[in-house]
LUMRO-66448 format. One record per residue: residue number from 1; residue in one letter; x negated, y, z of N, C-alpha, C in turn. Coordinates in Angstrom, 2 decimals, decimal comma, padded with zeros to 5 digits. Atoms other than C-alpha are relative to their C-alpha. Last residue first. Layout:
<marlum><n>NUM</n><res>a</res><n_xx>X</n_xx><n_yy>Y</n_yy><n_zz>Z</n_zz><ca_xx>X</ca_xx><ca_yy>Y</ca_yy><ca_zz>Z</ca_zz><c_xx>X</c_xx><c_yy>Y</c_yy><c_zz>Z</c_zz></marlum>
...
END
This chain:
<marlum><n>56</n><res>x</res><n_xx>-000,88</n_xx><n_yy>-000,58</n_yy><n_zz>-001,21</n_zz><ca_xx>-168,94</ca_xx><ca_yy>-031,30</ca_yy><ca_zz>213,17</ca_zz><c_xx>001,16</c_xx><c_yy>000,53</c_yy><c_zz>-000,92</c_zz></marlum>
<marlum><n>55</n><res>x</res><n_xx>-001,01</n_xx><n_yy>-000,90</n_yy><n_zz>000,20</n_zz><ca_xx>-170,74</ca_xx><ca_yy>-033,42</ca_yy><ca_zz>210,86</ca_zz><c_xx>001,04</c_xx><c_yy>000,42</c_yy><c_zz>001,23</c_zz></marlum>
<marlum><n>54</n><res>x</res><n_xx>-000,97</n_xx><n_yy>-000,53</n_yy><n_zz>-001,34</n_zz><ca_xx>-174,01</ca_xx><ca_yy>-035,06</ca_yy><ca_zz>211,76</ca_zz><c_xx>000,63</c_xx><c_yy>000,88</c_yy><c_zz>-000,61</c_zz></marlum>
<marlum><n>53</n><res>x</res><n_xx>-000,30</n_xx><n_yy>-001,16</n_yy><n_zz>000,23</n_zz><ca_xx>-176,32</ca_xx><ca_yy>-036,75</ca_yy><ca_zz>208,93</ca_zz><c_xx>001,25</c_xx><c_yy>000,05</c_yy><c_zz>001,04</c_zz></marlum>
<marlum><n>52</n><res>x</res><n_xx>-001,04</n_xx><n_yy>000,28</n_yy><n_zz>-000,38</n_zz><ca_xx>-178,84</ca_xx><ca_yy>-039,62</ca_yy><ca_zz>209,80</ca_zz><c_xx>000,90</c_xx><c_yy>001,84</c_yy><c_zz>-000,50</c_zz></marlum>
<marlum><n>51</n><res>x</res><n_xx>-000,72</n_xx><n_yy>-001,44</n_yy><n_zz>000,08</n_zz><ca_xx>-181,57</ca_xx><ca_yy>-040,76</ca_yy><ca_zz>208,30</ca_zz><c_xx>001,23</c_xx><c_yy>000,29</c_yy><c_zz>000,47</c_zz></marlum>
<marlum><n>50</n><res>x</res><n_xx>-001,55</n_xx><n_yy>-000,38</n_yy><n_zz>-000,11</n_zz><ca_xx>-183,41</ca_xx><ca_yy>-043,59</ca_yy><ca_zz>209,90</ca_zz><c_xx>-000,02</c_xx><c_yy>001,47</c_yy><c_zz>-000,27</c_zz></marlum>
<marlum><n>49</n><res>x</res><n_xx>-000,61</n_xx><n_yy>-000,96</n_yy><n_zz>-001,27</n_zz><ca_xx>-187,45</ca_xx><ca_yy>-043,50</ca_yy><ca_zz>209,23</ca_zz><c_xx>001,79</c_xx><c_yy>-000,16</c_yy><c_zz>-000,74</c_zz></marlum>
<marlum><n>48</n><res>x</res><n_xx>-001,06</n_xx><n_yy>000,00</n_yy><n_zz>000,13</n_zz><ca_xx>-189,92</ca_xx><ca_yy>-045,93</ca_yy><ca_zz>207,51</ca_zz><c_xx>000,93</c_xx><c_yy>000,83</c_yy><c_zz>001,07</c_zz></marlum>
<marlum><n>47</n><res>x</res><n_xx>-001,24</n_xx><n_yy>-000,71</n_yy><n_zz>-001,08</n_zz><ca_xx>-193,45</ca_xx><ca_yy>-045,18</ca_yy><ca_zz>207,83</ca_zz><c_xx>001,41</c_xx><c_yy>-000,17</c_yy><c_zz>-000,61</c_zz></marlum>
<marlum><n>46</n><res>x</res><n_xx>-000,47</n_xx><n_yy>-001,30</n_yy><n_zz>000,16</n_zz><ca_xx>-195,42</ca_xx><ca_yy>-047,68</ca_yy><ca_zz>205,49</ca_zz><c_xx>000,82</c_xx><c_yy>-000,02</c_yy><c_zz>000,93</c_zz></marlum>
<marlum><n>45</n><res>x</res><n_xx>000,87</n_xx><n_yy>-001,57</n_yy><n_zz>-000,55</n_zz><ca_xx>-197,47</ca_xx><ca_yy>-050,29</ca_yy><ca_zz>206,25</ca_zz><c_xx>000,36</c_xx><c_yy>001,41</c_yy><c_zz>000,13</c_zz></marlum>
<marlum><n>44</n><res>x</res><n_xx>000,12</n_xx><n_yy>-001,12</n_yy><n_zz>000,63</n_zz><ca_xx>-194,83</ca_xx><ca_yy>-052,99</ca_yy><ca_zz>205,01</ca_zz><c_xx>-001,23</c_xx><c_yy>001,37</c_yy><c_zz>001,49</c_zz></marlum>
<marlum><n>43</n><res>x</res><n_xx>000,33</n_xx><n_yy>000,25</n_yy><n_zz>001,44</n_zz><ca_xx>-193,75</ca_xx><ca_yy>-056,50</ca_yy><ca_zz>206,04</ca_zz><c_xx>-000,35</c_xx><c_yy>001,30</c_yy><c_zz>-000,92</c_zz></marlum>
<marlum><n>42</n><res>x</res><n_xx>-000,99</n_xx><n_yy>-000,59</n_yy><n_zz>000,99</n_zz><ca_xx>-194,09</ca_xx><ca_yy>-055,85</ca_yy><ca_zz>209,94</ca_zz><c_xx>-000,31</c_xx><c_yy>-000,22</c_yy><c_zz>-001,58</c_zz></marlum>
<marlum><n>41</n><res>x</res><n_xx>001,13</n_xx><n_yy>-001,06</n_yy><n_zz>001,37</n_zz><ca_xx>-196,29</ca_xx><ca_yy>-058,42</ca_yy><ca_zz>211,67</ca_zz><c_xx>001,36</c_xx><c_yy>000,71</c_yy><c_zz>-001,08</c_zz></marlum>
<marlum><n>40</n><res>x</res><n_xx>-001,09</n_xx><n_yy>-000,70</n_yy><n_zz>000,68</n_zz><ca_xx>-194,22</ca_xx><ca_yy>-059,15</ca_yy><ca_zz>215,05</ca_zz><c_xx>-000,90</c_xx><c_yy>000,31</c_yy><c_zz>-000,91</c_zz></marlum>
<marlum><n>39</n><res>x</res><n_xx>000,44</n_xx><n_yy>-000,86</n_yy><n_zz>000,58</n_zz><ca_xx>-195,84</ca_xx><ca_yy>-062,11</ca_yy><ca_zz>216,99</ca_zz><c_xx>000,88</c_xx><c_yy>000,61</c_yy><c_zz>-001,12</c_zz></marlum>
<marlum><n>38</n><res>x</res><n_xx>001,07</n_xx><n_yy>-000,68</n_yy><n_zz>-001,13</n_zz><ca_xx>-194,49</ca_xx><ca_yy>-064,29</ca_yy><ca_zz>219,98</ca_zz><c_xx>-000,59</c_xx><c_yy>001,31</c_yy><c_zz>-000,98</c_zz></marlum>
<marlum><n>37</n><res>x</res><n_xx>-000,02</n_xx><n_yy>000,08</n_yy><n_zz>-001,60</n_zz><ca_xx>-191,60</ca_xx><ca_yy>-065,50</ca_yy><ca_zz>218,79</ca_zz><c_xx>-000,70</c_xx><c_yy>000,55</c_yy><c_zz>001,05</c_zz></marlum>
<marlum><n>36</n><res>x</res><n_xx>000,16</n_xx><n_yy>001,56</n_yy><n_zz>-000,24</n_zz><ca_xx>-192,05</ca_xx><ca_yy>-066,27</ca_yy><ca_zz>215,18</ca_zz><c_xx>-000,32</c_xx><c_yy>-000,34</c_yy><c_zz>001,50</c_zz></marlum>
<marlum><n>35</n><res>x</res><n_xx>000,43</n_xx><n_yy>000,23</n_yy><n_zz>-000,97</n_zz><ca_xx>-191,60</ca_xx><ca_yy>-062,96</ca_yy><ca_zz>213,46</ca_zz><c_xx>000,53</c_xx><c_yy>-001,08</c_yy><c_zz>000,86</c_zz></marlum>
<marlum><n>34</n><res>x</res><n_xx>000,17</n_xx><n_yy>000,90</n_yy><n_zz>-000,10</n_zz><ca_xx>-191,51</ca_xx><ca_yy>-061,38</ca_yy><ca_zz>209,99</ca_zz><c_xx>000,13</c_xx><c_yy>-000,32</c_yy><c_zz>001,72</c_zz></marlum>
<marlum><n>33</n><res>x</res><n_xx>001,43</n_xx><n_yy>000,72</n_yy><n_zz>-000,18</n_zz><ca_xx>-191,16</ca_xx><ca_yy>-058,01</ca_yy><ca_zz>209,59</ca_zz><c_xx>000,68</c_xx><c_yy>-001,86</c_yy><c_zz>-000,27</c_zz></marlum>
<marlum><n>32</n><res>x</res><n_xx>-000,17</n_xx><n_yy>001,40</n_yy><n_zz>000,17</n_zz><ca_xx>-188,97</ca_xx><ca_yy>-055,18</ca_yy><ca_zz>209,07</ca_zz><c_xx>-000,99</c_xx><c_yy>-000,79</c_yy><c_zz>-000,13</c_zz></marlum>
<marlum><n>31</n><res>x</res><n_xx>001,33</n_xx><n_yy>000,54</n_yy><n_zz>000,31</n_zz><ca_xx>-189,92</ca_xx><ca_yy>-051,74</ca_yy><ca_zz>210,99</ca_zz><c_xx>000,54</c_xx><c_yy>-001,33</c_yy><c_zz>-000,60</c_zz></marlum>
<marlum><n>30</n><res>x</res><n_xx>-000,51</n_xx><n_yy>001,04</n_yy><n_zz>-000,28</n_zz><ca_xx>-187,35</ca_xx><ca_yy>-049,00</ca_yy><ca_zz>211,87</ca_zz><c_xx>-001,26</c_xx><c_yy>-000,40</c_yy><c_zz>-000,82</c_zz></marlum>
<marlum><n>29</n><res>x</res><n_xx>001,09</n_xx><n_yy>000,99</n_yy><n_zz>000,46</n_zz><ca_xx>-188,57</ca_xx><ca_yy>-045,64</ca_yy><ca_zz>213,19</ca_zz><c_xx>000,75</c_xx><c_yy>-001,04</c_yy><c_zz>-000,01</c_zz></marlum>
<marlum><n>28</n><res>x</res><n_xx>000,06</n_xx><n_yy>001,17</n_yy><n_zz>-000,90</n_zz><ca_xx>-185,69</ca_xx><ca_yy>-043,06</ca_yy><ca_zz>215,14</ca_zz><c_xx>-001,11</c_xx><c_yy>-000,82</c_yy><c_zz>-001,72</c_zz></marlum>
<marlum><n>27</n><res>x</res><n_xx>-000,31</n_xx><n_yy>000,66</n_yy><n_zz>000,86</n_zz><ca_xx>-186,09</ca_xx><ca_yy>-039,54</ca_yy><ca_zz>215,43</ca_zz><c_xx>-000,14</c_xx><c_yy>-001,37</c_yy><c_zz>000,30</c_zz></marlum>
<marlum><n>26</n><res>x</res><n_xx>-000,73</n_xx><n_yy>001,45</n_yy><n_zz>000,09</n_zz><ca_xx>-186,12</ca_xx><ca_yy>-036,66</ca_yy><ca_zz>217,65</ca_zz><c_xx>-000,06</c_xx><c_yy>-000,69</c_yy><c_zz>-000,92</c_zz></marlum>
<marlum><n>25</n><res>x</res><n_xx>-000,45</n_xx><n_yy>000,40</n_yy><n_zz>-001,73</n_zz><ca_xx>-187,98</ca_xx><ca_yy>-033,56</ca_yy><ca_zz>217,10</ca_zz><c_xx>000,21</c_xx><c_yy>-001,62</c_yy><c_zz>000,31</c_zz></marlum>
<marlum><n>24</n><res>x</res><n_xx>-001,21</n_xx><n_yy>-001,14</n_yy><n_zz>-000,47</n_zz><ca_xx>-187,88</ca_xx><ca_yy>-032,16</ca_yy><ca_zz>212,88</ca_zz><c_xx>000,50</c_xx><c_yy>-000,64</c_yy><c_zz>001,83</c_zz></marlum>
<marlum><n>23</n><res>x</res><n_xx>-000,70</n_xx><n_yy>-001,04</n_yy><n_zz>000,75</n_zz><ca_xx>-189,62</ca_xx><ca_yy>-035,26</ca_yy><ca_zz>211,98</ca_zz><c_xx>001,12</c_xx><c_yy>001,30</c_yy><c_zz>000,30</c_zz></marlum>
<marlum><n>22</n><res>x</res><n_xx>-000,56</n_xx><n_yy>000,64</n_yy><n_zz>001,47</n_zz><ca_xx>-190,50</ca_xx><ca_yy>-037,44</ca_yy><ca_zz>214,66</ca_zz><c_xx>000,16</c_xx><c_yy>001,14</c_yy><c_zz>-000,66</c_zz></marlum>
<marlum><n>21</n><res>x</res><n_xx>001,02</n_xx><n_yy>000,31</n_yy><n_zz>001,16</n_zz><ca_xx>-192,83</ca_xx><ca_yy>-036,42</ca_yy><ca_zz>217,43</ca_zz><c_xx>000,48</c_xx><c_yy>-000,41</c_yy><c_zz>-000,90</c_zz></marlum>
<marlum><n>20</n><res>x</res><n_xx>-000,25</n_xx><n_yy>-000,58</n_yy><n_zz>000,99</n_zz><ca_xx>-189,91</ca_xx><ca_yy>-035,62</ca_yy><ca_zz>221,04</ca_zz><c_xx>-001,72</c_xx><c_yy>-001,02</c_yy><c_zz>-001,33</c_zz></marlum>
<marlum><n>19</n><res>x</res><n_xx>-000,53</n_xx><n_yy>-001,45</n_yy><n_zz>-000,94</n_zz><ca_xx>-188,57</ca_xx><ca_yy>-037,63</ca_yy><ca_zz>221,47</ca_zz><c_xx>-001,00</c_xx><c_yy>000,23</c_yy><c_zz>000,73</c_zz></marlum>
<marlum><n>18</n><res>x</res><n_xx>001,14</n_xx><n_yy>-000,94</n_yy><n_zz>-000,34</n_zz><ca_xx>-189,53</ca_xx><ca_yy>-041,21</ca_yy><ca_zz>219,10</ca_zz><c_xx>000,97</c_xx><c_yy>001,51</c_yy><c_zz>000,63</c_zz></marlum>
<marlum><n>17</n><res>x</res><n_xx>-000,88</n_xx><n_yy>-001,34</n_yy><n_zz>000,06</n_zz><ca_xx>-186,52</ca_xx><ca_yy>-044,07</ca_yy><ca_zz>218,99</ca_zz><c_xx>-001,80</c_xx><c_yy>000,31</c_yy><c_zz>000,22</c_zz></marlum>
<marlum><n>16</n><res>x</res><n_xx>001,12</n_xx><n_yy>-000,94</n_yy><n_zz>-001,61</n_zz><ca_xx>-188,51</ca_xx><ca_yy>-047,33</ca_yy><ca_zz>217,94</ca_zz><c_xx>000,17</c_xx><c_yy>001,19</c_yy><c_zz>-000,44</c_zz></marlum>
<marlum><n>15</n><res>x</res><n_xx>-000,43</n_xx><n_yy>-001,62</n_yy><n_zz>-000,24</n_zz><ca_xx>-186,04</ca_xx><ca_yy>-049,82</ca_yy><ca_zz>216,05</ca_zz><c_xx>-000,84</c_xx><c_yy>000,22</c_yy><c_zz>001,05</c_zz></marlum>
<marlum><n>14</n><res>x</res><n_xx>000,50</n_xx><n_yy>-000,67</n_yy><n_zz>-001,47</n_zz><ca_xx>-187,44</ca_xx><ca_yy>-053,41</ca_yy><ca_zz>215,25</ca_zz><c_xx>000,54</c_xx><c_yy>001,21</c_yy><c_zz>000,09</c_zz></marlum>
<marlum><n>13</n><res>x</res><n_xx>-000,25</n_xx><n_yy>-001,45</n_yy><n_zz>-000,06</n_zz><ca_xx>-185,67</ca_xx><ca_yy>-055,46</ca_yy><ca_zz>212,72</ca_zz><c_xx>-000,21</c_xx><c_yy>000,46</c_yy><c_zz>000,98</c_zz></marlum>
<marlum><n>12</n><res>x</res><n_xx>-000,62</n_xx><n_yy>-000,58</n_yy><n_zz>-000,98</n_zz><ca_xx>-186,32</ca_xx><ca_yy>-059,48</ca_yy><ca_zz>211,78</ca_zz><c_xx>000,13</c_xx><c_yy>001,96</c_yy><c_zz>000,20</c_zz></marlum>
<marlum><n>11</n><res>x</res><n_xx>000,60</n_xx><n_yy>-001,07</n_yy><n_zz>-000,61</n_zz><ca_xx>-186,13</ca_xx><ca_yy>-060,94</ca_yy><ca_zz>209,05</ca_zz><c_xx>000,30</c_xx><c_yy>000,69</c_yy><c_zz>001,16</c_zz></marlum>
<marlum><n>10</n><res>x</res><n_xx>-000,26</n_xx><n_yy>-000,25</n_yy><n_zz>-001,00</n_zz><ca_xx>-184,40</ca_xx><ca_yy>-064,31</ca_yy><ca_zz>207,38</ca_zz><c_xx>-000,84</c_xx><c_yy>001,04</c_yy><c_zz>000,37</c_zz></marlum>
<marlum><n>9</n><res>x</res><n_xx>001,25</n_xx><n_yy>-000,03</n_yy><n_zz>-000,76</n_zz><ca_xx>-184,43</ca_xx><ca_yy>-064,86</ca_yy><ca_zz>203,59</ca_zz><c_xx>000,29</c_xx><c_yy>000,70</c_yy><c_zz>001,45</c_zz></marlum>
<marlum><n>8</n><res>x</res><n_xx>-000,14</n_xx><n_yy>001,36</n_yy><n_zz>-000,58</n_zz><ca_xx>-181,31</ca_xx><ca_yy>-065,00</ca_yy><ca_zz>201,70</ca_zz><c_xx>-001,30</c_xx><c_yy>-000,14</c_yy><c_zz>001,09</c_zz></marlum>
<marlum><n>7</n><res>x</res><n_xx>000,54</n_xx><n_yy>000,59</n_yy><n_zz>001,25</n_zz><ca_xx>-181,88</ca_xx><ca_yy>-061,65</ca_yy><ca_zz>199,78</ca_zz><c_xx>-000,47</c_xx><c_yy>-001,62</c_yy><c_zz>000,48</c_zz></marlum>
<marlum><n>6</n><res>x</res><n_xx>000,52</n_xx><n_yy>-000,99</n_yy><n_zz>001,07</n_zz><ca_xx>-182,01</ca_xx><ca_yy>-059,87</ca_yy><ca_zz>203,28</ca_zz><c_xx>-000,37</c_xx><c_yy>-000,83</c_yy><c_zz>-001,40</c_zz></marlum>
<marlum><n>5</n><res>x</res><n_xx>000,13</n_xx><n_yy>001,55</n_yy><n_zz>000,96</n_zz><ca_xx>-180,65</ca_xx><ca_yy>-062,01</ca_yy><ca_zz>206,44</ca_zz><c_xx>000,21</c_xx><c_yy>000,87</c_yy><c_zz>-001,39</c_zz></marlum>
<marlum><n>4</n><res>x</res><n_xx>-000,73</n_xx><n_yy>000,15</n_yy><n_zz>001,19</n_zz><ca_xx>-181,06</ca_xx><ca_yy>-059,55</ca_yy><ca_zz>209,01</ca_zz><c_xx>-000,48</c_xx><c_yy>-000,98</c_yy><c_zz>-000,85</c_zz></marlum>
<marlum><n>3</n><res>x</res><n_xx>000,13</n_xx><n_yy>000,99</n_yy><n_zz>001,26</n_zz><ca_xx>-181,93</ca_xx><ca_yy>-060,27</ca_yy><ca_zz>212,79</ca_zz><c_xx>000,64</c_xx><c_yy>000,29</c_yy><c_zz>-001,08</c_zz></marlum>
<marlum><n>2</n><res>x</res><n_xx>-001,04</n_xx><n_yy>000,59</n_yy><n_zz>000,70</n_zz><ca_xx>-182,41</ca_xx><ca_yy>-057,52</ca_yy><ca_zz>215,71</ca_zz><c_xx>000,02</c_xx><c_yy>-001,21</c_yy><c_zz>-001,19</c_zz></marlum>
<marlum><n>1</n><res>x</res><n_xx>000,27</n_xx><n_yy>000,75</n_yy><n_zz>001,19</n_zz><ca_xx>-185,00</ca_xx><ca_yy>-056,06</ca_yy><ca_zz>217,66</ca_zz><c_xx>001,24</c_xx><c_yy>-000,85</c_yy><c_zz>-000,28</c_zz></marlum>
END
């Protein structure tokens, strides 16, 4: 979990890798929320997923 500062407002950022059950195997889940030390309520219900593109 990490900290962005989004439209002046403070948030925090969870990343949760999945291997295998994400889309096409591998993938990684990010979650923005709120959170105050002890509790993480993400600001959205919805699945959010990292895209990523690989060039060889």
């Amino acid at each position: 979990m990490f900290p962005l500062e989004l439209n002046g407002e403070n948030h925090r950022v969870l990343l949760v890798n999945i291997n295998p059950g994400g889309p096409g195997g591998s993938a990684t889940q990010y979650f923005t929320s709120d959170f105050n030390g002890n509790t993480f309520k993400p600001d959205s219900a919805k699945q959010k997923w990292m895209i990523f593109t690989l060039i060889c």
